[in-house]
mmCIF file of the protein (N, C-alpha, C, O) and its ligand, coordinates in Angstrom:
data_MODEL
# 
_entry.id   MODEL 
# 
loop_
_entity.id 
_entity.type 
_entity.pdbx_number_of_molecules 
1 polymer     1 
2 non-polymer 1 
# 
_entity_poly.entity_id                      1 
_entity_poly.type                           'polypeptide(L)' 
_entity_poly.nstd_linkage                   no 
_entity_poly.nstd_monomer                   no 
_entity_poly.pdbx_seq_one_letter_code       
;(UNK)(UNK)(UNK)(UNK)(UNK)(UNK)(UNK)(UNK)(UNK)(UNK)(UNK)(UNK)(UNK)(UNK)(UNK)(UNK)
(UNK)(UNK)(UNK)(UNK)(UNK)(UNK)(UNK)(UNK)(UNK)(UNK)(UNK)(UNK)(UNK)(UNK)(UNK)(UNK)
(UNK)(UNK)(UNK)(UNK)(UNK)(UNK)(UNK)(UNK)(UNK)(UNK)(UNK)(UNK)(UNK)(UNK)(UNK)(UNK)
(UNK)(UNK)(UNK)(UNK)
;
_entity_poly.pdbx_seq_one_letter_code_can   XXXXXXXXXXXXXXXXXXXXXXXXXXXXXXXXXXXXXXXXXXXXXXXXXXXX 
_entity_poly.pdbx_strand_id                 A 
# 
loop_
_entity_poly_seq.entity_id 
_entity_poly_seq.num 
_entity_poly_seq.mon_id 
_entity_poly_seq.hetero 
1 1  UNK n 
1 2  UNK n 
1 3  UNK n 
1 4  UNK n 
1 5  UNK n 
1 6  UNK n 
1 7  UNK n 
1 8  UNK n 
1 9  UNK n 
1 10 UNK n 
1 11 UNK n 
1 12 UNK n 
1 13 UNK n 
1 14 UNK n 
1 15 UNK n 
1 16 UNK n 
1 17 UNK n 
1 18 UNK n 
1 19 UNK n 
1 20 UNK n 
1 21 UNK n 
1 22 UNK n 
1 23 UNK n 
1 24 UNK n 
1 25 UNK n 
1 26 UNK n 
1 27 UNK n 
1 28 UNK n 
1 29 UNK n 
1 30 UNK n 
1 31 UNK n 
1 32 UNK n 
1 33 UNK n 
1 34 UNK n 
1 35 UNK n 
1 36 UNK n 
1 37 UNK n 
1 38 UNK n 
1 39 UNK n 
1 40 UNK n 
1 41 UNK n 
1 42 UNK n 
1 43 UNK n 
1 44 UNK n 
1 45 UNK n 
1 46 UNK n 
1 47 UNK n 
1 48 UNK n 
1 49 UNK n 
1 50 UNK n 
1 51 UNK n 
1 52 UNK n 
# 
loop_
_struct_asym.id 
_struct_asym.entity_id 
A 1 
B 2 
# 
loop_
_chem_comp.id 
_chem_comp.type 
_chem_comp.mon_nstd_flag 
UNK 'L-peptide linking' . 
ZN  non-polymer         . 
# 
_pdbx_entity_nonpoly.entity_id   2 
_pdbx_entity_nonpoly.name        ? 
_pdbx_entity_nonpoly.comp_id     ZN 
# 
_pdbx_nonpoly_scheme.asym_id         B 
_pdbx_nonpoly_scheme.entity_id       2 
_pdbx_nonpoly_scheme.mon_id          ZN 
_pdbx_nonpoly_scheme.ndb_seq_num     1 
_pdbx_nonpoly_scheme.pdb_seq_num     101 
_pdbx_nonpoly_scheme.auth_seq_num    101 
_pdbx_nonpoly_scheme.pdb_mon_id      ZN 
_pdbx_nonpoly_scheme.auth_mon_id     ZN 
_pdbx_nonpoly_scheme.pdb_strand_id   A 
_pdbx_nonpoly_scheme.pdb_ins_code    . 
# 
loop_
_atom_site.group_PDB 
_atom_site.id 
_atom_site.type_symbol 
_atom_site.label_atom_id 
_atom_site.label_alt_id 
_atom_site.label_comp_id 
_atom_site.label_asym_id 
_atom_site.label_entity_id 
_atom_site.label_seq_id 
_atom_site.pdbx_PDB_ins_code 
_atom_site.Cartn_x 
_atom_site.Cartn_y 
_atom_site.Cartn_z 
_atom_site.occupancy 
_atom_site.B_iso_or_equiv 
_atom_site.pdbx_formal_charge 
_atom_site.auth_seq_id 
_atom_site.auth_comp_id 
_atom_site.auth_asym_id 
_atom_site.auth_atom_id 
_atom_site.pdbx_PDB_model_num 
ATOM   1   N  N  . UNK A 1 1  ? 5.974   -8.756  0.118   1.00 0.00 ? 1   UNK A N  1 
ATOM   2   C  CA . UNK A 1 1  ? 5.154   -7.621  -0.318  1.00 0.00 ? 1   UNK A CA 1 
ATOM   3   C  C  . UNK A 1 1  ? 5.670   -7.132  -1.663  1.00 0.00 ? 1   UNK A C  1 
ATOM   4   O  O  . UNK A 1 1  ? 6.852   -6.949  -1.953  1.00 0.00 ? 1   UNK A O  1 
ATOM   5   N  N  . UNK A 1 2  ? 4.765   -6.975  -2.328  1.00 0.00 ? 2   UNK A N  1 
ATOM   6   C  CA . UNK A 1 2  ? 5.120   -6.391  -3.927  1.00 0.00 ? 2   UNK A CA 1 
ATOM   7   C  C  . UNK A 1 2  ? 4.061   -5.505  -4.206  1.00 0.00 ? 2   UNK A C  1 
ATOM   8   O  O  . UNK A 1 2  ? 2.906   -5.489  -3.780  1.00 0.00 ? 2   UNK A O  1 
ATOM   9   N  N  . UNK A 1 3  ? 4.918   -4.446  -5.345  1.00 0.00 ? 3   UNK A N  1 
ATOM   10  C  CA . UNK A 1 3  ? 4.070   -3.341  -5.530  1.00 0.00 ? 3   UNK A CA 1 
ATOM   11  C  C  . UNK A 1 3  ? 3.218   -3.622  -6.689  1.00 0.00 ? 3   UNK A C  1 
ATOM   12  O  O  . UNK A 1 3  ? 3.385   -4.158  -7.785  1.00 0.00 ? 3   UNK A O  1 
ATOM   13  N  N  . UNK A 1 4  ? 2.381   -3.149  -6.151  1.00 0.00 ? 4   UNK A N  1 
ATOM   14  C  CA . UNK A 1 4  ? 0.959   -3.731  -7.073  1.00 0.00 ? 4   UNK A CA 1 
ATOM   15  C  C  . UNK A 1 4  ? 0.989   -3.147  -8.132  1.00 0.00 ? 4   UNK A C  1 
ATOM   16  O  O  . UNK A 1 4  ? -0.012  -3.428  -8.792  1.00 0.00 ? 4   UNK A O  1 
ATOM   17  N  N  . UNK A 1 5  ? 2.011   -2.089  -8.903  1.00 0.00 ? 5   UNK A N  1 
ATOM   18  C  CA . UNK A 1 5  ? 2.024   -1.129  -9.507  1.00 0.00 ? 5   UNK A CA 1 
ATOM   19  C  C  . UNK A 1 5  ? 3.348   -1.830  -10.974 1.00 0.00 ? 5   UNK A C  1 
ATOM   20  O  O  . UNK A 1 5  ? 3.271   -1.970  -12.194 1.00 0.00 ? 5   UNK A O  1 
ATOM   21  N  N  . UNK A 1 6  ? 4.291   -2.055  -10.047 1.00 0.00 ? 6   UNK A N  1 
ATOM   22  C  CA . UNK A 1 6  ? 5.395   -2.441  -10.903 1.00 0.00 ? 6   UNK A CA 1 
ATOM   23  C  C  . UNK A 1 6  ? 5.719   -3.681  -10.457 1.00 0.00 ? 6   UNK A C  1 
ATOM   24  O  O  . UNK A 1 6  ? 6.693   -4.118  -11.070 1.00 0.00 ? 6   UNK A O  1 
ATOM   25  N  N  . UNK A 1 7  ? 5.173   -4.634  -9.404  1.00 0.00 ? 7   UNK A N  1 
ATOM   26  C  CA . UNK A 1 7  ? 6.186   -5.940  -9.070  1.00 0.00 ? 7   UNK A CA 1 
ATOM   27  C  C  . UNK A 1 7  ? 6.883   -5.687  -7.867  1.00 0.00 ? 7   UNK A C  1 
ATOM   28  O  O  . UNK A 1 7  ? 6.889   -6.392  -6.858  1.00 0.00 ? 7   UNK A O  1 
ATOM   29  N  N  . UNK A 1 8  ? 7.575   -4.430  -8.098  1.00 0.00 ? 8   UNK A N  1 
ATOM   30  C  CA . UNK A 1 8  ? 8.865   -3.983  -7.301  1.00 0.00 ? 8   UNK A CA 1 
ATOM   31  C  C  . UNK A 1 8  ? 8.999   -4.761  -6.111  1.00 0.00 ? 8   UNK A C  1 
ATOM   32  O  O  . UNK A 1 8  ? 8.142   -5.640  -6.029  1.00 0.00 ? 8   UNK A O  1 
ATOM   33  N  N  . UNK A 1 9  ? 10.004  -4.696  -4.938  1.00 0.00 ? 9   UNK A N  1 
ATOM   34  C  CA . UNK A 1 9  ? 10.173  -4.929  -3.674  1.00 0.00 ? 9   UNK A CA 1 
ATOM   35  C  C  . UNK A 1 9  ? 9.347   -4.059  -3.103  1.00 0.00 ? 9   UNK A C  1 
ATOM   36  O  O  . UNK A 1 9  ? 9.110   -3.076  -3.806  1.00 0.00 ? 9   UNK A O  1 
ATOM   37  N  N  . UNK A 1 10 ? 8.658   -4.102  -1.724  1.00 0.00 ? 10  UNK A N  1 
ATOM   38  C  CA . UNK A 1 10 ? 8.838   -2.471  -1.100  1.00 0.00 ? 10  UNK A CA 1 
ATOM   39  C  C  . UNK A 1 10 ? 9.141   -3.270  0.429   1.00 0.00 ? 10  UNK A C  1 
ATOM   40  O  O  . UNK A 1 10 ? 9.100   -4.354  1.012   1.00 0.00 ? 10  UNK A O  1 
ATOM   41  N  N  . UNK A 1 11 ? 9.443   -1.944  0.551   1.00 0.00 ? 11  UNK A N  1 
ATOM   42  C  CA . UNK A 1 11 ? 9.847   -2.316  2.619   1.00 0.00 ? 11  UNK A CA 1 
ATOM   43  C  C  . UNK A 1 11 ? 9.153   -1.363  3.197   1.00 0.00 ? 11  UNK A C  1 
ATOM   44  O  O  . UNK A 1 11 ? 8.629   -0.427  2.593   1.00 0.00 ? 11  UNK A O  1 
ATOM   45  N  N  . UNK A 1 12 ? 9.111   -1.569  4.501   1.00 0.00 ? 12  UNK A N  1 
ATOM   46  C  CA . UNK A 1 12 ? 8.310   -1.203  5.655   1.00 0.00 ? 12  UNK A CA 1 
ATOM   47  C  C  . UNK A 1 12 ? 8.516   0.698   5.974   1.00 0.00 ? 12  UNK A C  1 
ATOM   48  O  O  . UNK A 1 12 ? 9.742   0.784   5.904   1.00 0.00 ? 12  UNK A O  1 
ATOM   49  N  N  . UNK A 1 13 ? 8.194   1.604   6.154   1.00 0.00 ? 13  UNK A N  1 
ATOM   50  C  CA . UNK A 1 13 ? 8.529   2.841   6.155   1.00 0.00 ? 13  UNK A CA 1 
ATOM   51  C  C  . UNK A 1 13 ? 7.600   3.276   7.593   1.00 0.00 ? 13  UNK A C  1 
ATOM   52  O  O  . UNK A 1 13 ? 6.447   2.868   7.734   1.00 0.00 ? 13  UNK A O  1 
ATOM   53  N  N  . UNK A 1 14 ? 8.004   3.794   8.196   1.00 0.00 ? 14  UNK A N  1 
ATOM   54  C  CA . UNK A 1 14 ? 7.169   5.235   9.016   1.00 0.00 ? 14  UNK A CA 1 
ATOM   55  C  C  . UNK A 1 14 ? 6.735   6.078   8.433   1.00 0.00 ? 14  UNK A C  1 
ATOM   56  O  O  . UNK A 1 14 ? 7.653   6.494   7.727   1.00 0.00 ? 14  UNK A O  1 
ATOM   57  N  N  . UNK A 1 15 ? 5.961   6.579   8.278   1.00 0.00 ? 15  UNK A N  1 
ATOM   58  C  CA . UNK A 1 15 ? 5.022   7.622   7.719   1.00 0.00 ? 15  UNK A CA 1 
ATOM   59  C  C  . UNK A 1 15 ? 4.540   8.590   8.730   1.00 0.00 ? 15  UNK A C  1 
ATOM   60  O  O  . UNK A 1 15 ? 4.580   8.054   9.838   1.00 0.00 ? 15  UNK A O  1 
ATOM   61  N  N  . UNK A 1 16 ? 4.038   9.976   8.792   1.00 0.00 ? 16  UNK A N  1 
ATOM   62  C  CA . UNK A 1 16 ? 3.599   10.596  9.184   1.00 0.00 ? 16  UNK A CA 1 
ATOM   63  C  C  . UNK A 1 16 ? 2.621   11.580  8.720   1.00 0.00 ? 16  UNK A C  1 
ATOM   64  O  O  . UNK A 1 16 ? 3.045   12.644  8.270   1.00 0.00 ? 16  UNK A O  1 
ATOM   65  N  N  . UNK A 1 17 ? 1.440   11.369  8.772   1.00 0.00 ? 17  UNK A N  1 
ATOM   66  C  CA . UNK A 1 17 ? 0.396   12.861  8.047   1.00 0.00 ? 17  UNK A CA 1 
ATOM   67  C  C  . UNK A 1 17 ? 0.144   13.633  9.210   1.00 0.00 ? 17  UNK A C  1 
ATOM   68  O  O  . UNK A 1 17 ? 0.618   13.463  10.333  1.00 0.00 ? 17  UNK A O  1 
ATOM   69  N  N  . UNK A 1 18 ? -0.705  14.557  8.797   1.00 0.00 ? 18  UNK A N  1 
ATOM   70  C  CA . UNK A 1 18 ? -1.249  16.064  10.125  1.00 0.00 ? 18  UNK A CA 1 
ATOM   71  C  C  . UNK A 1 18 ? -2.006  14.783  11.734  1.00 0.00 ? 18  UNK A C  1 
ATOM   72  O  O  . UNK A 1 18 ? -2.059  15.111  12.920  1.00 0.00 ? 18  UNK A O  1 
ATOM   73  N  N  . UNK A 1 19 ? -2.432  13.487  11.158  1.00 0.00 ? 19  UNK A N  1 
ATOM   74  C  CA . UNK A 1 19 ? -3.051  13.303  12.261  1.00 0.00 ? 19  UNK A CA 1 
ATOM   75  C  C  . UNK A 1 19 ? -2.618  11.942  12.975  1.00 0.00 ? 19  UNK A C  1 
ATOM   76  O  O  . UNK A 1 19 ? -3.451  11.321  13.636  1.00 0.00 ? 19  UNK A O  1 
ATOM   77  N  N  . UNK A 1 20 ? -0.893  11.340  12.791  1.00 0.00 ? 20  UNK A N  1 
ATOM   78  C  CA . UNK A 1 20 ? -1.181  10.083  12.787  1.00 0.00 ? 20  UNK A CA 1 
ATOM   79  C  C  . UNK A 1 20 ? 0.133   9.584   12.419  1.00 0.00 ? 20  UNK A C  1 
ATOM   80  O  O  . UNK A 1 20 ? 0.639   10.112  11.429  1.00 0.00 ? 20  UNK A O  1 
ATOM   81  N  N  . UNK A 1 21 ? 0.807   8.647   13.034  1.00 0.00 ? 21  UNK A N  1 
ATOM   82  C  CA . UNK A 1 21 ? 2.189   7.844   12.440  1.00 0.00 ? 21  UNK A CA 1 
ATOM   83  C  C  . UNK A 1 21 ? 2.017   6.751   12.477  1.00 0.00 ? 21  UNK A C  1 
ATOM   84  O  O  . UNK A 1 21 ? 1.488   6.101   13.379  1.00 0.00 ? 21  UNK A O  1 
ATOM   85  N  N  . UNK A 1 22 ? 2.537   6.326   11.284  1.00 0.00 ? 22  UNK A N  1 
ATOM   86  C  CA . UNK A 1 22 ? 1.872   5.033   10.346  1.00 0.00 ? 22  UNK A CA 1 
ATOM   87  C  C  . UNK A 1 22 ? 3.378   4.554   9.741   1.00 0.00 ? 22  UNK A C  1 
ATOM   88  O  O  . UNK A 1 22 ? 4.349   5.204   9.354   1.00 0.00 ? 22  UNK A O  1 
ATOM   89  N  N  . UNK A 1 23 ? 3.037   2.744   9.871   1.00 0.00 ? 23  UNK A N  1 
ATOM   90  C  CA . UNK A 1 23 ? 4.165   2.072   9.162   1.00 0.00 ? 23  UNK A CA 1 
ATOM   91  C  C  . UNK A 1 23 ? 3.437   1.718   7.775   1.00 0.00 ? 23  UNK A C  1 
ATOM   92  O  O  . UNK A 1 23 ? 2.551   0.868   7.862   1.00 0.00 ? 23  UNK A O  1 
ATOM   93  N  N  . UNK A 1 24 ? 3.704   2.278   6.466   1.00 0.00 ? 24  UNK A N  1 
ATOM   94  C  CA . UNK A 1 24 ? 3.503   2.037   5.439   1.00 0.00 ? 24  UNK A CA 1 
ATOM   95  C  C  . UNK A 1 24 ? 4.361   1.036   4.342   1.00 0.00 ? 24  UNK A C  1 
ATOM   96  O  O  . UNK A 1 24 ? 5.232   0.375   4.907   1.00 0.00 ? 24  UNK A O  1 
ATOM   97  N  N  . UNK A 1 25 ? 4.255   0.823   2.875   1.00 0.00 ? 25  UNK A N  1 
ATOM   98  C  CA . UNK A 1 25 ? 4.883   0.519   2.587   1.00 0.00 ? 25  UNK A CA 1 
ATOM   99  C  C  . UNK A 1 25 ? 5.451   1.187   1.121   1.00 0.00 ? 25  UNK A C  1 
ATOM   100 O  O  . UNK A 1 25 ? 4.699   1.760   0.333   1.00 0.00 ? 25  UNK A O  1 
ATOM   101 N  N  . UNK A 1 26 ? 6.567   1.051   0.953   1.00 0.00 ? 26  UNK A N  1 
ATOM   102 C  CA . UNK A 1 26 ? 7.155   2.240   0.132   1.00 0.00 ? 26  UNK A CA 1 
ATOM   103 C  C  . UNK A 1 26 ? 8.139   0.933   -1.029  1.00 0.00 ? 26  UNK A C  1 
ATOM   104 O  O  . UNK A 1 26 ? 8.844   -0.023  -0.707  1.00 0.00 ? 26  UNK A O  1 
ATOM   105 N  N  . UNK A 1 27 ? 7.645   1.627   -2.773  1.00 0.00 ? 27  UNK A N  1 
ATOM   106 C  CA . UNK A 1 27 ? 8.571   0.555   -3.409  1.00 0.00 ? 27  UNK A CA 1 
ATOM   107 C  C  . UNK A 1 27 ? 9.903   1.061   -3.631  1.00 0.00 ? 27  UNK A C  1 
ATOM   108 O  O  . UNK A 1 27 ? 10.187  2.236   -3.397  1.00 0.00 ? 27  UNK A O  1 
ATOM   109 N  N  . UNK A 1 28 ? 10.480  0.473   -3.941  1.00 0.00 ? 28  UNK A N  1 
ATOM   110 C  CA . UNK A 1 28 ? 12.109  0.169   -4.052  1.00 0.00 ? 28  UNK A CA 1 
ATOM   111 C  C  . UNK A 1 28 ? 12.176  1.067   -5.793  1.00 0.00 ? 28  UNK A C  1 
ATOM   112 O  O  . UNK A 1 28 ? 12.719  2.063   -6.270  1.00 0.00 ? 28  UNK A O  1 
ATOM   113 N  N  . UNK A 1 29 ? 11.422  0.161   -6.166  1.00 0.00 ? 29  UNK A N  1 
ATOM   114 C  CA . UNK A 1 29 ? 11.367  0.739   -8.039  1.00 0.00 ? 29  UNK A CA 1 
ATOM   115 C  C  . UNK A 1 29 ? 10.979  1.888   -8.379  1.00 0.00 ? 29  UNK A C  1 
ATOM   116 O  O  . UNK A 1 29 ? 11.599  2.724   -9.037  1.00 0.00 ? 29  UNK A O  1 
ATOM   117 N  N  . UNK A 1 30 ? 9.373   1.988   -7.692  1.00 0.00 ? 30  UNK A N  1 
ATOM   118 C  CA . UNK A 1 30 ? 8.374   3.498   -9.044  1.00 0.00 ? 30  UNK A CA 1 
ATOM   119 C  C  . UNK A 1 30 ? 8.887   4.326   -7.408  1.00 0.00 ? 30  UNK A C  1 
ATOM   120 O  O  . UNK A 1 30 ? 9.439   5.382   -7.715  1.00 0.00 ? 30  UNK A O  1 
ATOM   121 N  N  . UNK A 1 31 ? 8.869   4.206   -6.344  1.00 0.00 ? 31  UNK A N  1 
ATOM   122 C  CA . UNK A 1 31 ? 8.421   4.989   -5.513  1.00 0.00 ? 31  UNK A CA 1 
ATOM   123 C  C  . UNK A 1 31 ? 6.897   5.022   -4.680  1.00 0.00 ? 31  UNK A C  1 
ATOM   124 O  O  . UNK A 1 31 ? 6.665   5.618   -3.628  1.00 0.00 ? 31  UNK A O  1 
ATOM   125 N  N  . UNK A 1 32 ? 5.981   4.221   -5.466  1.00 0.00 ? 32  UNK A N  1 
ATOM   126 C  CA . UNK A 1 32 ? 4.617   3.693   -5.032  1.00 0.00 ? 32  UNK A CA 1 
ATOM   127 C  C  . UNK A 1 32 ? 4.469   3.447   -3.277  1.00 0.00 ? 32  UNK A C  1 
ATOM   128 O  O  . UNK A 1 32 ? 5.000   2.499   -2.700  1.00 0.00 ? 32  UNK A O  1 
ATOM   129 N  N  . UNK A 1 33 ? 3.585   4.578   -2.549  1.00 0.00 ? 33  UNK A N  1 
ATOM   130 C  CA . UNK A 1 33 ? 3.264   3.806   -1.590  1.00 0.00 ? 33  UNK A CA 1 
ATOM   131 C  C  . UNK A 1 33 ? 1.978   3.562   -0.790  1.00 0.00 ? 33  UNK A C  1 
ATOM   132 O  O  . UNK A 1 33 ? 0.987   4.252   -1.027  1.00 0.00 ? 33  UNK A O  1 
ATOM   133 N  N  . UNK A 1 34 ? 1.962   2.764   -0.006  1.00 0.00 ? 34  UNK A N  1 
ATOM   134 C  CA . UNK A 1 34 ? 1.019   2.006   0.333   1.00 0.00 ? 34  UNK A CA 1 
ATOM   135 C  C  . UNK A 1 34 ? 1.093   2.670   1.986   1.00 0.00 ? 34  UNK A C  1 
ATOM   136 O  O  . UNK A 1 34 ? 2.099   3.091   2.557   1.00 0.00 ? 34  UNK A O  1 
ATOM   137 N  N  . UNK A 1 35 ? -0.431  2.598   2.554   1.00 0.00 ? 35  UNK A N  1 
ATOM   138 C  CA . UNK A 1 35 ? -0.402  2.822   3.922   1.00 0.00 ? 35  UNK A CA 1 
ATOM   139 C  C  . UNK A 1 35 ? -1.521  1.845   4.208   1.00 0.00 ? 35  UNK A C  1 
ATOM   140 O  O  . UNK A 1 35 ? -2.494  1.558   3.510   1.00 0.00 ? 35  UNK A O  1 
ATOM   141 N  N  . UNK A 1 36 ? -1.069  1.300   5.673   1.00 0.00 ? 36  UNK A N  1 
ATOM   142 C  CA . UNK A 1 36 ? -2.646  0.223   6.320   1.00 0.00 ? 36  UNK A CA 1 
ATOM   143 C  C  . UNK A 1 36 ? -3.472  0.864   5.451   1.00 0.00 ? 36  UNK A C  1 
ATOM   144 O  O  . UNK A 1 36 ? -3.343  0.714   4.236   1.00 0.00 ? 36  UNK A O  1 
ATOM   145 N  N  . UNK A 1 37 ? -4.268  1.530   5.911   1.00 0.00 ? 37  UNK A N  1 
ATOM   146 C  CA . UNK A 1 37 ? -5.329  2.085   5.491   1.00 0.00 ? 37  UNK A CA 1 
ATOM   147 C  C  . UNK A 1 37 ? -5.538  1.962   3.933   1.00 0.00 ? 37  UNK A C  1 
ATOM   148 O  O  . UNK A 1 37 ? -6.321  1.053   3.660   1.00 0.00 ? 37  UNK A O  1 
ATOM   149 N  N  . UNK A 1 38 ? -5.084  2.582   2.931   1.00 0.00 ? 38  UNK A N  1 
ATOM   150 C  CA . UNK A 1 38 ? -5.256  2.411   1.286   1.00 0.00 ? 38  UNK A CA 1 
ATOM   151 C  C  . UNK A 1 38 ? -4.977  0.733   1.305   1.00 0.00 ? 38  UNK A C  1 
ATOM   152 O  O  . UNK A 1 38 ? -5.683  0.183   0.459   1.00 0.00 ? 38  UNK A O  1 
ATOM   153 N  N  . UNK A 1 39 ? -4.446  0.149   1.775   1.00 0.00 ? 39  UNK A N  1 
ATOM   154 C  CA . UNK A 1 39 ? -4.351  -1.583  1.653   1.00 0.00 ? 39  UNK A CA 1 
ATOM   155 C  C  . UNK A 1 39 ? -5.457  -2.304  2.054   1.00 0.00 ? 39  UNK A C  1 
ATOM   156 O  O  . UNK A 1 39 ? -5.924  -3.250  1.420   1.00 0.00 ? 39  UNK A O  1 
ATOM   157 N  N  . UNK A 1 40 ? -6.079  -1.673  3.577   1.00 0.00 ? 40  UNK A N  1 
ATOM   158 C  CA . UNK A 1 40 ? -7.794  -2.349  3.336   1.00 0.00 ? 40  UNK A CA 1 
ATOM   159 C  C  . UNK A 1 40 ? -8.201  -1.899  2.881   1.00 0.00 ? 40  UNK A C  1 
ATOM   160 O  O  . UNK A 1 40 ? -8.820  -2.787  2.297   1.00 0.00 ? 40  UNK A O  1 
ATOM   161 N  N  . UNK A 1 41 ? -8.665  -0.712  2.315   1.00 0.00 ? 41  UNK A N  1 
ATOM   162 C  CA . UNK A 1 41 ? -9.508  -0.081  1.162   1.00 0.00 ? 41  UNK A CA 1 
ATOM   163 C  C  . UNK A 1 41 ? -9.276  -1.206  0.143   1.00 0.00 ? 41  UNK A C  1 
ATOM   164 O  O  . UNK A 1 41 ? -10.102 -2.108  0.004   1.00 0.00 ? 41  UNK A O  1 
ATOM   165 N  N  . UNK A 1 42 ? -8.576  -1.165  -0.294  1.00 0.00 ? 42  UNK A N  1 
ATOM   166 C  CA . UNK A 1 42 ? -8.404  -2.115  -1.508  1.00 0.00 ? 42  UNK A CA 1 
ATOM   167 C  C  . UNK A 1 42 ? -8.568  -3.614  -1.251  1.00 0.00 ? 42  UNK A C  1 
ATOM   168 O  O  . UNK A 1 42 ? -8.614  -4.486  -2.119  1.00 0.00 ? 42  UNK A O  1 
ATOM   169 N  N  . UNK A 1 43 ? -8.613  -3.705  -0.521  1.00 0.00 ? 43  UNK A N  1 
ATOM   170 C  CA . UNK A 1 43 ? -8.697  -5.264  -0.160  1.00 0.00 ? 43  UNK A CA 1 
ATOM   171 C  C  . UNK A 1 43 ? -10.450 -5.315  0.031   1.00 0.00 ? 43  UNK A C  1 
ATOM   172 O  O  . UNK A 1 43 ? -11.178 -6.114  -0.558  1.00 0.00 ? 43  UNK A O  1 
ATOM   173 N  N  . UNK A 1 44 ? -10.743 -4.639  0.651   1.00 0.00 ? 44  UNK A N  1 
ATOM   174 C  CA . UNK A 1 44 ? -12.159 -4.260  0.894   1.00 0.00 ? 44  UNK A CA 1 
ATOM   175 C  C  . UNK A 1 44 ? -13.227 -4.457  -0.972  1.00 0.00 ? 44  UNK A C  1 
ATOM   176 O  O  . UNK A 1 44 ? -14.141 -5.231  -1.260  1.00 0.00 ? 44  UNK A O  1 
ATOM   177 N  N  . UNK A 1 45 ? -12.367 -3.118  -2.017  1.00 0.00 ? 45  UNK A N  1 
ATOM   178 C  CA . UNK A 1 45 ? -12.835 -3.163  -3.075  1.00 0.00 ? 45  UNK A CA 1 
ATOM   179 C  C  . UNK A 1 45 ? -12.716 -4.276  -3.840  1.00 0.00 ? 45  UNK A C  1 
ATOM   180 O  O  . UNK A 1 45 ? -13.647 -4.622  -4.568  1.00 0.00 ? 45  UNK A O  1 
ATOM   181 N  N  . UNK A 1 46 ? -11.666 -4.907  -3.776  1.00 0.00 ? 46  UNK A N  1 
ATOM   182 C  CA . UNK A 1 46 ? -11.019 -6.176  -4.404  1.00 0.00 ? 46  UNK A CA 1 
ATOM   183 C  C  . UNK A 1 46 ? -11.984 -7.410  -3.978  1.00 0.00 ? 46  UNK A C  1 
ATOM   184 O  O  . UNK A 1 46 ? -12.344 -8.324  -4.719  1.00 0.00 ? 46  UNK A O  1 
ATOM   185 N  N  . UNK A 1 47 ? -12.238 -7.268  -2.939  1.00 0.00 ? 47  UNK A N  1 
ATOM   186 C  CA . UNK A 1 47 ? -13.473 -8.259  -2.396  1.00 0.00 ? 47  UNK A CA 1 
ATOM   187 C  C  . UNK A 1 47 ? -14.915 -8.120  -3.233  1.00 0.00 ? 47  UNK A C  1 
ATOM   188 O  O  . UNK A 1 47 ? -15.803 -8.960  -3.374  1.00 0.00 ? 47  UNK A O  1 
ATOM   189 N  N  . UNK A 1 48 ? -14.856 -7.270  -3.546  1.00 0.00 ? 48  UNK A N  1 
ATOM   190 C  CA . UNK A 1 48 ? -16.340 -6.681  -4.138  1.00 0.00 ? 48  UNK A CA 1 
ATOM   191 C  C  . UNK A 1 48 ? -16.092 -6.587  -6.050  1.00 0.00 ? 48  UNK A C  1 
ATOM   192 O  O  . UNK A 1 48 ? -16.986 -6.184  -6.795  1.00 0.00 ? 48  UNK A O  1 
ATOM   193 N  N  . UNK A 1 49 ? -14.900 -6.985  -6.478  1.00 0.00 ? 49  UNK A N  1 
ATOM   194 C  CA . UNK A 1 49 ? -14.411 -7.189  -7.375  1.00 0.00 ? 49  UNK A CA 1 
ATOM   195 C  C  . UNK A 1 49 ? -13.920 -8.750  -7.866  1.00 0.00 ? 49  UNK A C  1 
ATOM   196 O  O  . UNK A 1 49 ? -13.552 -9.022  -9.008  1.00 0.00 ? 49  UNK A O  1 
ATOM   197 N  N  . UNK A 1 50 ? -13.986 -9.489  -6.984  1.00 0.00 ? 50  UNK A N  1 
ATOM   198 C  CA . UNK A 1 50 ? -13.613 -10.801 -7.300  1.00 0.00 ? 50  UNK A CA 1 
ATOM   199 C  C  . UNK A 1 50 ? -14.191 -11.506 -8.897  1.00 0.00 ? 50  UNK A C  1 
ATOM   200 O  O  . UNK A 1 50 ? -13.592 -12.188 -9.729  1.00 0.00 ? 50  UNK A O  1 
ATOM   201 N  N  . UNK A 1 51 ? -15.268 -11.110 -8.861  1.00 0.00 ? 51  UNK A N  1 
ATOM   202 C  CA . UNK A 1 51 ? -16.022 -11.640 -10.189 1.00 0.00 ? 51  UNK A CA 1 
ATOM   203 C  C  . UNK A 1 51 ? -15.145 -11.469 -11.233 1.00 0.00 ? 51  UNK A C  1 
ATOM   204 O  O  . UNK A 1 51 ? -15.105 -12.363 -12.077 1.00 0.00 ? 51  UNK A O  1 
ATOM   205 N  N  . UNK A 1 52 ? -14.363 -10.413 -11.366 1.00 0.00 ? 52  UNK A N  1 
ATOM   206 C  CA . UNK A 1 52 ? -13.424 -10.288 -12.442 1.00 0.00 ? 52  UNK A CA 1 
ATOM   207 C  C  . UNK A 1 52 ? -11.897 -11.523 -12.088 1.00 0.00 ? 52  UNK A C  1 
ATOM   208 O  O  . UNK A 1 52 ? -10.960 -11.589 -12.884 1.00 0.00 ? 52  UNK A O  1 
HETATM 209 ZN ZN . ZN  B 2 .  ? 6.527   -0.054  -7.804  1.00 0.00 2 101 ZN  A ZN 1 
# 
């Protein structure tokens, strides 16, 4: 896994918001992180972006 942002490493994190605990992913470098959720979003948009 690399941060889409800087390259960086990131590793696996627990997360918690008001509704929900989530293993996200957190970089090593900027601090950038990623949760399931924003990763299919983007994978989702990125699909619909391929042409580029
Ligand atoms: Zn990063």
């Amino acid at each position: 896994m690399r941060c889409p942002k800087c390259q960086g490493l990131m590793y696996s994190e627990m997360f918690c918001d008001f509704i929900r605990i989530f293993i996200g992913w957190k970089c090593l470098n900027c601090g950038e992180v990623l949760d399931p959720v924003i990763v299919s979003n983007r994978r989702k948009s990125n699909s619909i972006q391929t042409a580029l």
